[in-house]
C-alpha positions, 0 to 999 in steps of 0.5 A: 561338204568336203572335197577330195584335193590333189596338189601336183608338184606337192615337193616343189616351194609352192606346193609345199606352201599349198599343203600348208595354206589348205591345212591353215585355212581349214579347207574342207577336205575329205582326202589330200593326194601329193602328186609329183613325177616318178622320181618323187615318188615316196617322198614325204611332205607333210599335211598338218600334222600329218606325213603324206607318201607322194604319189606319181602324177602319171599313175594316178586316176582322177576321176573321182577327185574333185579339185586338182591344183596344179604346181608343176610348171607349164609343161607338164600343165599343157600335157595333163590339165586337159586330160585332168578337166575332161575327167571331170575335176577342176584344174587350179592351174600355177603356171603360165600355160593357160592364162591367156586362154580365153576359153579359160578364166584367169583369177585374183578372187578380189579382183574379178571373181565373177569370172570364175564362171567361165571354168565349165569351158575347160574345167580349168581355172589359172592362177597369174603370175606372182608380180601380176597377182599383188599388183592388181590386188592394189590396182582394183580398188583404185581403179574402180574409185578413179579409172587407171590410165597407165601404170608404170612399175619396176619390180624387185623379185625374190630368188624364190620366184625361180623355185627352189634352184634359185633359193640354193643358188643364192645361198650358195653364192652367199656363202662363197662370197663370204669364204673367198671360194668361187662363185658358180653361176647356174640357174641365173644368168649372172651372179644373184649374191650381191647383185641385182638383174635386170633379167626374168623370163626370155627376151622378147623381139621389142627388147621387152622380156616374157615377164614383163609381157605377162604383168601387161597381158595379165592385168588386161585381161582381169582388171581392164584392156584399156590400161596401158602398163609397162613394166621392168622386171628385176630379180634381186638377193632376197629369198621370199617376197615380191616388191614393186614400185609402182607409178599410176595415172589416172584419168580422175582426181585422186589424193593420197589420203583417198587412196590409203583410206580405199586401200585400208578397207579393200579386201586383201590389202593392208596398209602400212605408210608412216612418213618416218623411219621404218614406216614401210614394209619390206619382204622381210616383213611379208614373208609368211603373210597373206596380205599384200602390203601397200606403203610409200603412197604419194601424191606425183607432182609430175602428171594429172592425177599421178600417184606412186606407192610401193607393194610387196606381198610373199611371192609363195603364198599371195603369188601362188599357192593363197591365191590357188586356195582362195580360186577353189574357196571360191568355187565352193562358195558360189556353188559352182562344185559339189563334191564327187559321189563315192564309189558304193 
């Protein structure tokens, strides 16, 4: 079997990066389509070793595509991923638009894969947030070993997780820095060169801000309601990969030794946790790789059942546009679609 695939946003980080993950990972298609808006229209990106044309979103009939994967942020996503599911294709959708749906399955295939079920109500799937999708990778299996109480993670985000506006932003500023010129501030709200902020997404009432209210809300709903998480979110001067440092409590006894030896054999995850120098990854190090990597892990003396690590995954693929993928392997292997009949 093989499945017509449209990736809308296909100019954009991340659908460039599902273009390129579809073509590795040998997904069975029959036809890729680039989508985007109309003044993308004709642009070039490349499928394997093959050039696609992009084609405008708005132009284009999906009534015989079966899977849609969306990467054109939430506005466009809550205007056309509707119309896209009632024309009977399967929307994998990248933004914010619909996670919190409960009419709509929201998806890490390590995580929780029998939700995926759910879809037929909507004919969409969501794809989490990219701090909230390697974090639960690791949590999972923990969880299911000892029973997380409470999380507490600090998180320190790639400009990449702001598009591509972000990475030029950074590299701009770098650059000025270097040559005495001046600094411009654009899409961050102060300087990212040199510089961390303590500052992603809007502030919310309680002082909280809008991702840090997502890695909450996210991690209920896939991984247990009962967690309590509190997060503070930073983005930092590194072009690709998502770290965090995490801190759980739970409510059995777990050591450190456990915890790597669960993390070594869950699927997803990859330990790499040497007490010595460089014994850890760092984005540097993820930026390209599916996994998500776990380091640091330790035993915190200051609670019951306290453990700390550190987690880093490639916020583009892990993030994003791997987990869009592995959410319509997913569909295929459970059987849940069938590719579309051609026209005669």
């Amino acid at each position: 079997m093989s499945f017509k695939v449209a990736i809308v946003g296909a100019t954009g980080n991340v659908g460039r990066e599902m273009l390129n993950i579809l073509e590795e990972r040998g997904f069975p298609v029959s036809e890729v389509v680039a989508l985007a808006s109309r003044r993308s229209q004709g642009t070039e990106v490349s499928f394997g070793d093959r050039t696609l044309k992009v084609r405008a979103l708005d132009q284009y009939d999906f009534s015989d595509t079966d899977i849609c994967i969306m990467s054109a942020g939430g506005n466009v996503s809550k205007e056309w991923s509707p119309k896209i599911g009632k024309q009977g294709c399967v929307v994998i959708d990248n933004s914010s638009a619909f996670r919190y749906d409960q009419d709509v399955p929201l998806i890490v295939p390590e995580v929780n894969p029998d939700a995926i079920s759910l879809f037929t109500r909507k004919n969409i799937i969501a794809n989490p947030n990219c701090s909230t999708a390697q974090l639960v990778v690791a949590l999972k299996p923990l969880h299911d070993f000892a029973t997380i109480k409470r999380v507490v993670v600090a998180t320190y985000q790639s400009v990449s997780g702001a598009g591509k506006e972000g990475m030029d932003e950074l590299f701009t500023q770098t650059r000025a820095v270097f040559v005495a010129d001046q600094v411009d501030v654009k899409k961050f709200t102060k300087r990212i060169a040199f510089n961390v902020i303590p500052h992603i997404d809007v502030f919310l009432d309680d002082g909280f801000t809008k991702e840090e209210w997502k890695m909450v809300a996210e991690t209920k709903k896939m991984l247990d309601p009962k967690i309590k998480l509190t997060a503070t979110c930073v983005r930092v001067p590194v072009f690709i990969g998502h770290s965090e440092a995490v801190n759980i409590e739970f409510e059995k006894p777990i050591t450190a030794d456990e915890a790597r030896e669960i993390l070594r054999d869950a699927p997803g995850c990859q330990v790499l946790d040497k007490r010595e120098d460089g014994g850890y990854i760092t984005p540097l190090e993820s930026a390209g790789e599916d996994a998500t990597f776990i380091s640091r892990i330790r035993e915190d003396s200051t609670i019951d059942n306290g453990l700390s690590m550190w987690i880093v995954s490639d916020n583009l693929r892990k993030g994003a546009a791997l987990n869009a993928v592995q959410i319509a392997e997913l569909l295929i292997e459970r059987g849940l679609i069938q590719p579309k009949k051609k026209a005669a």
